[in-house]
TORVOKOL-310400 format. One record per residue: residue in one letter; x, y, z of N, C-alpha, C, O in turn. Coordinates in steps of 0.1 Angstrom, whole numbers, plus 5000, padded with zeros to 4 digits. Each point is the difference from the previous one (the first is absolute). Example, Ala and Ser with C-alpha at 12.3 -4.5 7.8 and 13.67 -1.06 7.14 Angstrom:
# TORVOKOL-310400
> a:5132:4943:5078:4991:5012:5000:5009:5012:5000:5010:5000:5007;
> s:4986:5011:4986:5009:5011:5000:4992:5011:5008:5005:5011:5001;
# end
This chain:
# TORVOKOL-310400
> x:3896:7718:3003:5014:4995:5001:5009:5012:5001:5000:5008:4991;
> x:5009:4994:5020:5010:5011:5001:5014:4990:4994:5002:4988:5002;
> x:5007:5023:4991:5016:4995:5002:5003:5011:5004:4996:5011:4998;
> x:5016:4983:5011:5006:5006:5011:5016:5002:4988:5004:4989:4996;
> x:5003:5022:5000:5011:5004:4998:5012:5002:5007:5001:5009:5008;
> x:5011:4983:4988:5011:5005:5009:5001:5013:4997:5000:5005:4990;
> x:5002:5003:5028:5006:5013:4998:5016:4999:5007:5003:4993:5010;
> x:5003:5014:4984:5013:5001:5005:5006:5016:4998:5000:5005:4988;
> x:5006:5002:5024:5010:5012:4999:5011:4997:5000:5005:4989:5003;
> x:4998:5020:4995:5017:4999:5004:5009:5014:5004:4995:5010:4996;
> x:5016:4991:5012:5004:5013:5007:5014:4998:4997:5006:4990:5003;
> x:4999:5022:4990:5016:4998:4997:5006:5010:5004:4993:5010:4998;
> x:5019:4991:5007:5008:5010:5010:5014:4999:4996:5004:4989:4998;
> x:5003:5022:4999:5014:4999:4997:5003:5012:5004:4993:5010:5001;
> x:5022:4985:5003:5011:5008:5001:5014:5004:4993:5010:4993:5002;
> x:4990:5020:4989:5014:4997:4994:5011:5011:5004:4995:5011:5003;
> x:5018:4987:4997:5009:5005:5008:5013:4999:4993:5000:4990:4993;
> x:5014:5020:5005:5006:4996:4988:5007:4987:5007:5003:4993:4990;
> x:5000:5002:5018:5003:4990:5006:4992:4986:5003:5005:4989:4999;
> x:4980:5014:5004:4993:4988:5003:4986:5002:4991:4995:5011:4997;
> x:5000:4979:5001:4988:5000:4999:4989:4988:5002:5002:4990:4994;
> x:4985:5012:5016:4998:4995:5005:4979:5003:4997:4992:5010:5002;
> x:5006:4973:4993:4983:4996:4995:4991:4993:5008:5005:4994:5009;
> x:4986:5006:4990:4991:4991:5008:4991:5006:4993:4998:5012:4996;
> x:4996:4973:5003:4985:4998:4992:4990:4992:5011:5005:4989:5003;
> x:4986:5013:5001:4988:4992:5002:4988:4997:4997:4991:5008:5003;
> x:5007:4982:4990:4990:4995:4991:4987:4997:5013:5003:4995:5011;
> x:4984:5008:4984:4990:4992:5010:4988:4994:4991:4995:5005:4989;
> x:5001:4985:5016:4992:4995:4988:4997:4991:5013:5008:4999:5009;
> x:4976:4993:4991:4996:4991:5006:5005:4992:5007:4993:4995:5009;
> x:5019:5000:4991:5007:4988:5006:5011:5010:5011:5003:4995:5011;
> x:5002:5018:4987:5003:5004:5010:5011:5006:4991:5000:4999:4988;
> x:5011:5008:5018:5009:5016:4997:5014:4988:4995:5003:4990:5006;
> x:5001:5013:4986:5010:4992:4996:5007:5016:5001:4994:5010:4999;
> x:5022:4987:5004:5010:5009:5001:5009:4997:4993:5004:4989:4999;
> x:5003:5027:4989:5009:4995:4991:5009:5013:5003:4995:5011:5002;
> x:5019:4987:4999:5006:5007:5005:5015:5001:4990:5002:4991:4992;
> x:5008:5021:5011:5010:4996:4995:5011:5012:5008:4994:5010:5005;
> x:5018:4989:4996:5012:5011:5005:5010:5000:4988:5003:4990:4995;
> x:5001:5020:5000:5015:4999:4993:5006:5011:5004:4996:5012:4997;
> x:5015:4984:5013:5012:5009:5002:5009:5001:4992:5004:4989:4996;
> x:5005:5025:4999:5010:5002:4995:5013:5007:5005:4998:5009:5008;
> x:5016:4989:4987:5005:5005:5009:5013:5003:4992:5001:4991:4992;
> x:5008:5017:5007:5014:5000:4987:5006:4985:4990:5010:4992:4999;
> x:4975:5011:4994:4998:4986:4993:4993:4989:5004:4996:4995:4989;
> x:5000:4999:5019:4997:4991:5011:4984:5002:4999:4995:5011:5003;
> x:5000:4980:4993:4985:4996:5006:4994:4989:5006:5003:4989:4995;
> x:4990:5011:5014:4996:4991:5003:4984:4996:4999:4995:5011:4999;
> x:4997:4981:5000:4987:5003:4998:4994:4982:5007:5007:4990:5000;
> x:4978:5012:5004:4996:4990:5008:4982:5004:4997:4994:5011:5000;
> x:5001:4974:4997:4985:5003:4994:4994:4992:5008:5008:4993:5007;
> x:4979:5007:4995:4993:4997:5008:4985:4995:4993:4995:5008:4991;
> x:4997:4982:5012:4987:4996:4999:4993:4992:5015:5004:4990:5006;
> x:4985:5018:4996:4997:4994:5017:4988:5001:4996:4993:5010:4996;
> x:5003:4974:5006:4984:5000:5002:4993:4999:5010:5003:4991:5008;
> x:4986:5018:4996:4996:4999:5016:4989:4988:5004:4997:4995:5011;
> x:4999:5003:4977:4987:4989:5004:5008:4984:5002:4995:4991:5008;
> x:5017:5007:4984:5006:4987:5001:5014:5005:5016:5006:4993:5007;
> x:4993:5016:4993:5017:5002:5007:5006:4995:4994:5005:4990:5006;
> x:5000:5010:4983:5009:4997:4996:5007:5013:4984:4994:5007:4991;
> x:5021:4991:5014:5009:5006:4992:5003:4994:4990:5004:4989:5001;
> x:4994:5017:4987:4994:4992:4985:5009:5003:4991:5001:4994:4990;
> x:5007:5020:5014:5010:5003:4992:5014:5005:5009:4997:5007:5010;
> x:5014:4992:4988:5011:5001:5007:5010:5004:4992:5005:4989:4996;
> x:5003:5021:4998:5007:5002:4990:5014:5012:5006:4998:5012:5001;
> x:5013:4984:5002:5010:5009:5000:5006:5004:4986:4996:4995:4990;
> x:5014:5015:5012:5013:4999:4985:5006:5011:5009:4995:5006:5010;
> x:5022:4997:4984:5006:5005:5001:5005:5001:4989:5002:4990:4993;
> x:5005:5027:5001:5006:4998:4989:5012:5013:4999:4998:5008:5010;
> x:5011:4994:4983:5007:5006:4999:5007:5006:4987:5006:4993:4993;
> x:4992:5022:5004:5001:5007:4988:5009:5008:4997:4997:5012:4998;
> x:5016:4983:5000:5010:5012:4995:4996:5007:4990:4989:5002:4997;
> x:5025:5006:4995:4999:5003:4983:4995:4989:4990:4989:4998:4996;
> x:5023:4998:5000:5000:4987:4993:4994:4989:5004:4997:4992:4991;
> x:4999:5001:5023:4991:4988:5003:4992:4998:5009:5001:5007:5010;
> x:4990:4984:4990:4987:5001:5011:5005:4986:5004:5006:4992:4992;
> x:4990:5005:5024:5002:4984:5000:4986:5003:5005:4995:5011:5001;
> x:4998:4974:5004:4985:5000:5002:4997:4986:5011:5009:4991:5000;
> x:4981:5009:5008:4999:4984:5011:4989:5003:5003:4996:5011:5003;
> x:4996:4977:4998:4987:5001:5005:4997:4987:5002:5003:4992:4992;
> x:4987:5006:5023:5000:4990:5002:4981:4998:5003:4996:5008:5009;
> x:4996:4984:4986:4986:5002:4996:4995:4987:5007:5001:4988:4997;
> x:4992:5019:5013:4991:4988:5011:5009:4990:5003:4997:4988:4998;
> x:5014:5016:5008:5009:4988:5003:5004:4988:4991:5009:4992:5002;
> x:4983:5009:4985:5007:4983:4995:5008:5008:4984:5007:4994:4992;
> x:4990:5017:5007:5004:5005:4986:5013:5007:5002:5001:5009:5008;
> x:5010:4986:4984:5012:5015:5004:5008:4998:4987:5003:4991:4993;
> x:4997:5023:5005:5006:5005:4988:5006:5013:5000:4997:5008:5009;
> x:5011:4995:4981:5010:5010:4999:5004:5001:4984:4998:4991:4992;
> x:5008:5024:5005:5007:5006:4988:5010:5006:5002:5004:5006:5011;
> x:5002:4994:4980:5013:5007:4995:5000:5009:4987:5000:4997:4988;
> x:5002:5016:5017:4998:5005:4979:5015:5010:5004:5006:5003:5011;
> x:4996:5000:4976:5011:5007:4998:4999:5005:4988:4998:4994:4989;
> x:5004:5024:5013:5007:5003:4986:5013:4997:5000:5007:4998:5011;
> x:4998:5002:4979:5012:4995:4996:5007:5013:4995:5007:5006:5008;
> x:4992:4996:4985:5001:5014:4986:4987:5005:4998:4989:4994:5004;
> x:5010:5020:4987:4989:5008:4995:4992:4992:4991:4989:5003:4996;
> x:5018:4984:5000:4994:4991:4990:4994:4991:5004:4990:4996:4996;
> x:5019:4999:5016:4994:4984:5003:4995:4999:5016:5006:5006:5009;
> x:4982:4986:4991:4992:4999:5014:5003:4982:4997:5003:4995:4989;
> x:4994:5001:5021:5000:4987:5009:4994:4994:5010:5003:5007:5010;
> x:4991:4985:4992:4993:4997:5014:4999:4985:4999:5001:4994:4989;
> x:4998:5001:5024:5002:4987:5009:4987:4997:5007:4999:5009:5008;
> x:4989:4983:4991:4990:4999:5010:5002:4984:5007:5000:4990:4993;
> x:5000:5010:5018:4998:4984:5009:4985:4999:5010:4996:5008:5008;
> x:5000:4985:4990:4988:4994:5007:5002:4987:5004:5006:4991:4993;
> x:4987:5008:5023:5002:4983:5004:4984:5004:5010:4996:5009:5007;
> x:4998:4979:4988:4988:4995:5006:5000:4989:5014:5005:4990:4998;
> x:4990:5011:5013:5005:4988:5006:4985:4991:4999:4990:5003:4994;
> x:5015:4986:5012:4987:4988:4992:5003:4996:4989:5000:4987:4998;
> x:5002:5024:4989:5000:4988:4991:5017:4995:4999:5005:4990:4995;
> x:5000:5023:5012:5015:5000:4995:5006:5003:4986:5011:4998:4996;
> x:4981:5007:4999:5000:5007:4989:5011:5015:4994:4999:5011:5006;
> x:5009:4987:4985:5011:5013:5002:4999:5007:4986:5005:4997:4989;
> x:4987:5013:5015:5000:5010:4984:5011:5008:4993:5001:5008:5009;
> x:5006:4994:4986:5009:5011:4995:4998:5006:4986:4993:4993:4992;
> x:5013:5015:5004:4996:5008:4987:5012:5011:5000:5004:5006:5011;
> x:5000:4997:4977:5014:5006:4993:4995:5009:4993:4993:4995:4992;
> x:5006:5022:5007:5000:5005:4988:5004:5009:4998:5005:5005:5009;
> x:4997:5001:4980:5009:5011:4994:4993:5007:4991:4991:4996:4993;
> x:5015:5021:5008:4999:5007:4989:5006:5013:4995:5005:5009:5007;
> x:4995:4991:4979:5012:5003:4993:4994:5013:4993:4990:5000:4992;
> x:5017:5010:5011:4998:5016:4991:5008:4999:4988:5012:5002:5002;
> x:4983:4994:4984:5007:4996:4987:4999:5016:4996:5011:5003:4996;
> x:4983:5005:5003:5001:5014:4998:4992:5011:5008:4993:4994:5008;
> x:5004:5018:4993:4993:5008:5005:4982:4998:4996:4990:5006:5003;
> x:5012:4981:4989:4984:5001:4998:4994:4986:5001:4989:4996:5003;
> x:5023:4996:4993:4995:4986:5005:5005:4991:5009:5012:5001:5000;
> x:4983:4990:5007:5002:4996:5011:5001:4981:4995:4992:4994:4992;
> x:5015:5001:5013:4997:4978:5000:5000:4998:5013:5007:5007:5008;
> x:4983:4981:4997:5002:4993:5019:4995:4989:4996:4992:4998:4990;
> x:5011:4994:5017:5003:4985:5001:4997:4994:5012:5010:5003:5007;
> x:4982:4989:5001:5003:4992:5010:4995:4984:4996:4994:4995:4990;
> x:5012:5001:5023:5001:4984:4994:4996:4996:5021:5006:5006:5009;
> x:4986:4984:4992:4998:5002:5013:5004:4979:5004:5005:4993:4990;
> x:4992:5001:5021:5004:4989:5000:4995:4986:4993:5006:4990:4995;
> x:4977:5012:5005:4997:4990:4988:4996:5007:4988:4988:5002:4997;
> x:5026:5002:4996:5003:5002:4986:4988:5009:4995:4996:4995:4989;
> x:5000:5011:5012:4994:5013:4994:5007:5010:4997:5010:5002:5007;
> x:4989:5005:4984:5011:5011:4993:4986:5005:4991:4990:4997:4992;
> x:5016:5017:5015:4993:5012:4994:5008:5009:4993:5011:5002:5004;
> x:4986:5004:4986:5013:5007:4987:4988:5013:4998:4987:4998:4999;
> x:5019:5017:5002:4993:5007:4995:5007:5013:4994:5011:5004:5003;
> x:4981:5002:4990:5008:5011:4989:4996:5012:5001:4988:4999:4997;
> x:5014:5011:5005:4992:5019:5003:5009:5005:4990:5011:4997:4997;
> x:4975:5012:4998:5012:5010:4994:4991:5011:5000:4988:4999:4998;
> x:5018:5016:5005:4989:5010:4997:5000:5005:4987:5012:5001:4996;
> x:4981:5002:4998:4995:5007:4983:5002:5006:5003:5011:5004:4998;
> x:4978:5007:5010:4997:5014:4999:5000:5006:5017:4998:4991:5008;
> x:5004:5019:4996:4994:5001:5018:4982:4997:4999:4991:5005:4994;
> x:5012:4985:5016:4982:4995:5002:4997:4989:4991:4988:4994:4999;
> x:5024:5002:4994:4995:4987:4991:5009:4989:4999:5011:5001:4995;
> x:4986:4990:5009:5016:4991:5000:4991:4988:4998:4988:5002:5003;
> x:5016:4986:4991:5001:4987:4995:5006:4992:5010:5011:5003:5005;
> x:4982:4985:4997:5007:4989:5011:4999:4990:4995:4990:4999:4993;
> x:5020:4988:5006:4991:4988:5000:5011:4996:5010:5011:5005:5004;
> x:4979:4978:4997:5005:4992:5012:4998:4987:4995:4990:4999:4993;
> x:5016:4991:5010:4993:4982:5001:5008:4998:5010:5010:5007:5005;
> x:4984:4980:5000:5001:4992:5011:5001:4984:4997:4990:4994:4998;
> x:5020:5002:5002:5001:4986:5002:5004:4991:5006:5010:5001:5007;
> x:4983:4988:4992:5007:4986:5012:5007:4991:4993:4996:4992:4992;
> x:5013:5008:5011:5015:4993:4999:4997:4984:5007:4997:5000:5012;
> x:5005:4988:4982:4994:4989:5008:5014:4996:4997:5002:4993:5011;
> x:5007:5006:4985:5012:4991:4998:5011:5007:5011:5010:4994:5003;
> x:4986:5017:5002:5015:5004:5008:4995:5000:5013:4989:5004:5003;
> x:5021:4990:5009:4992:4999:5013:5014:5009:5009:5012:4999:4999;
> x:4979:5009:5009:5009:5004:5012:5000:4993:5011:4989:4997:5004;
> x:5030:4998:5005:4998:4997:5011:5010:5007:5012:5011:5005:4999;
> x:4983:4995:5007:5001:5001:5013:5005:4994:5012:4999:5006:5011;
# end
């Protein structure tokens, strides 16, 4: 009795540039070369980036993923739109040396489904840190840093679901 083993290679190629950089991966294995690819251009703040999955034995495009985003001082915005039915985006901001902020939105098509999530965080001294997010079906996360020593710091965190408070929309 022989068993026969999947063999599979793979060949990865990149390019990096202070402006662009640019991947390709091809996988080969029995069924034939699947193609995984990716571009991210950058430009005075400005990126753009676009991903790729190509399988050769189906012809078919399996993954499809753009974004665009944009990075001042103080804030990043963010967009990305994933295989056509997924689109989402962020908002973060520092505020002050103390306080960060961010905004995340997700919309699904099909189910119609709309994610969002709020969070924050707060420099209470040079050594300890509080953040908080709360996203749309009521999850809330609470967490606490502090450093002791350099190389030693203490965290905690919980997570809870909130069933009595409803966000609408």
């Amino acid at each position: 009795m022989f068993v026969f083993r999947k063999k599979t290679a793979e060949l990865r190629t990149a390019y990096t540039h202070d402006k662009a950089h640019v991947e390709t991966n091809v996988a080969f294995d029995n069924s034939g070369p699947i193609l995984n690819g990716a571009v991210v251009l950058g430009h005075q703040g400005w990126l753009f980036g676009y991903q790729y999955v190509f399988n050769t034995a189906r012809s078919l495009l399996t993954k499809n993923n753009f974004a665009v985003g944009f990075r001042a001082k103080d804030f990043t915005l963010y967009a990305n739109m994933n295989d056509a039915n997924e689109v989402g985006g962020s908002v973060y901001q520092r505020i002050n040396d103390r306080l960060e902020t961010g905004v995340q939105l997700a919309w699904t098509a099909g189910t119609n489904q709309t994610r969002f999530a709020f969070a924050s965080k707060y420099q209470l001294d040079s050594q300890t840190v509080v953040s908080a997010k709360v996203n749309n079906i009521c999850q809330v996360g609470l967490s606490f840093q502090q450093l002791l020593r350099p190389g030693m710091e203490s965290f905690f965190c919980c997570f809870y679901f909130l069933k009595s408070i409803k966000f609408f929309i």
